[in-house]
C-alpha positions as CSV (number, residue, x, y, z in Angstrom):
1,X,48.3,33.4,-186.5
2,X,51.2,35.2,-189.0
3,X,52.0,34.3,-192.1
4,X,55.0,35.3,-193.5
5,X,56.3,34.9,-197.6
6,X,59.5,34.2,-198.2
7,X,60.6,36.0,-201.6
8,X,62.9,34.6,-204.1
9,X,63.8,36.6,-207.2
10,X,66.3,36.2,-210.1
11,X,67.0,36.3,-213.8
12,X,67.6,32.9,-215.6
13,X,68.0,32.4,-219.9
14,X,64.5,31.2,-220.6
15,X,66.2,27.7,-221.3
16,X,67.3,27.6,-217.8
17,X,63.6,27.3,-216.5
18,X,63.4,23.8,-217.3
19,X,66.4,23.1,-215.2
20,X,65.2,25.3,-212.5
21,X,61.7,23.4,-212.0
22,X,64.1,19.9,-211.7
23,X,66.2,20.9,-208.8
24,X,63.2,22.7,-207.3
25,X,61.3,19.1,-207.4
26,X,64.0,17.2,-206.1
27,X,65.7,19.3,-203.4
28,X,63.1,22.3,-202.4
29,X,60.4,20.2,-202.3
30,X,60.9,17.4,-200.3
31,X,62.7,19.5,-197.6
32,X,59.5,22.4,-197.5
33,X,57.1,19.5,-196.8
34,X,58.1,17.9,-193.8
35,X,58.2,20.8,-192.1
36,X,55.0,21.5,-190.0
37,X,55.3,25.4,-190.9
38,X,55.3,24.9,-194.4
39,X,52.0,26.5,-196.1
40,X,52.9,26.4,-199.9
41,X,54.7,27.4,-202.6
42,X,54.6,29.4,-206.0
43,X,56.5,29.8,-208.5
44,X,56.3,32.6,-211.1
45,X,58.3,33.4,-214.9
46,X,57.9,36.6,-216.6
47,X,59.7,37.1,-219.5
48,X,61.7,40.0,-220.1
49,X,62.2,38.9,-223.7
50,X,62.7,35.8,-226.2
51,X,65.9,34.3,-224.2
52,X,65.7,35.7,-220.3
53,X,63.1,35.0,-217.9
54,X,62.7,36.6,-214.4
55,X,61.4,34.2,-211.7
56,X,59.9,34.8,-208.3
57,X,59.8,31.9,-205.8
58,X,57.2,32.8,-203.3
59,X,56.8,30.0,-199.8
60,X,54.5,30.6,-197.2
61,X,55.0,30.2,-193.8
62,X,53.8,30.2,-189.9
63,X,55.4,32.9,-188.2
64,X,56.8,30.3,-185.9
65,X,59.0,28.5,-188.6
66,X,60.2,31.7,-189.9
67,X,64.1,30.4,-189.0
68,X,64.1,27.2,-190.2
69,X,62.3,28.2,-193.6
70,X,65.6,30.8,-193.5
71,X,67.3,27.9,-193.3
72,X,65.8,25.7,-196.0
73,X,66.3,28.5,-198.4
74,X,69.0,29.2,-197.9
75,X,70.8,25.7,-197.9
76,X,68.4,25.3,-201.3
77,X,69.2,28.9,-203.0
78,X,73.0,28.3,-202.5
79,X,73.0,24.8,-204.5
80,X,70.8,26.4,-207.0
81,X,72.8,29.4,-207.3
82,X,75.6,27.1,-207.5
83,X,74.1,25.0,-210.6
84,X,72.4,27.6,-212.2
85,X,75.2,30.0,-212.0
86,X,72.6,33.0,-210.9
87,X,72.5,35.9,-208.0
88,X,69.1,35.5,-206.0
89,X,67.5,38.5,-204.0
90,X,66.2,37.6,-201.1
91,X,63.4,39.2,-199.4
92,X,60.3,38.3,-196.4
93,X,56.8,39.7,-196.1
94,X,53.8,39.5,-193.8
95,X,51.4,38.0,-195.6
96,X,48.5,40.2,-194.8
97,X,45.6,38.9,-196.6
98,X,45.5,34.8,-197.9
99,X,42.1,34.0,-199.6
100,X,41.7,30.4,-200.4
101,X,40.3,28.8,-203.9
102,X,37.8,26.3,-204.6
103,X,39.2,22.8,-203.7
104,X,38.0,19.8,-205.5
């Protein structure tokens, strides 16, 4: 069974994060989780510096849902664009190898 990453990348000022993670909970969220493809998400902040950050949105899914995760990010990443006044490269990988953590 394939699993594919969807890859999000931008640049935000490092106050922008905050903002980021709050439209990320309310819109991203909610719409990843009822669908049955939907296998996680991460997201990462590097800073490139005391005022600008570099984020990577990373959301797993089943080969099969491949489209309508296209869709979901792409409906999301055009509000957030919108409200965080940012240019997102988009970009999709095979996931080749996923090795589970401990779960308590």
């Amino acid at each position: 069974m394939a699993t594919f990453a969807k890859i999000l990348t931008f640049h935000l000022p490092s106050d922008e994060v905050a903002s980021l993670l709050e439209i990320l909970d309310a819109r991203l969220t909610p719409r990843s989780e009822q669908h049955h493809g939907f296998r996680g998400l991460l997201c990462l902040e590097m800073s490139e510096g005391p005022n600008r950050s570099q984020v990577f949105v990373v959301s797993k899914w089943h080969h099969a849902n491949l489209v309508e995760a296209e869709e979901i990010a792409a409906r999301w990443w055009d509000e957030a664009s919108e409200v965080l006044g940012v240019g997102i490269a988009r970009s999709t990988c095979e996931v080749l190898r996923d090795i589970p953590g401990y779960h308590l």
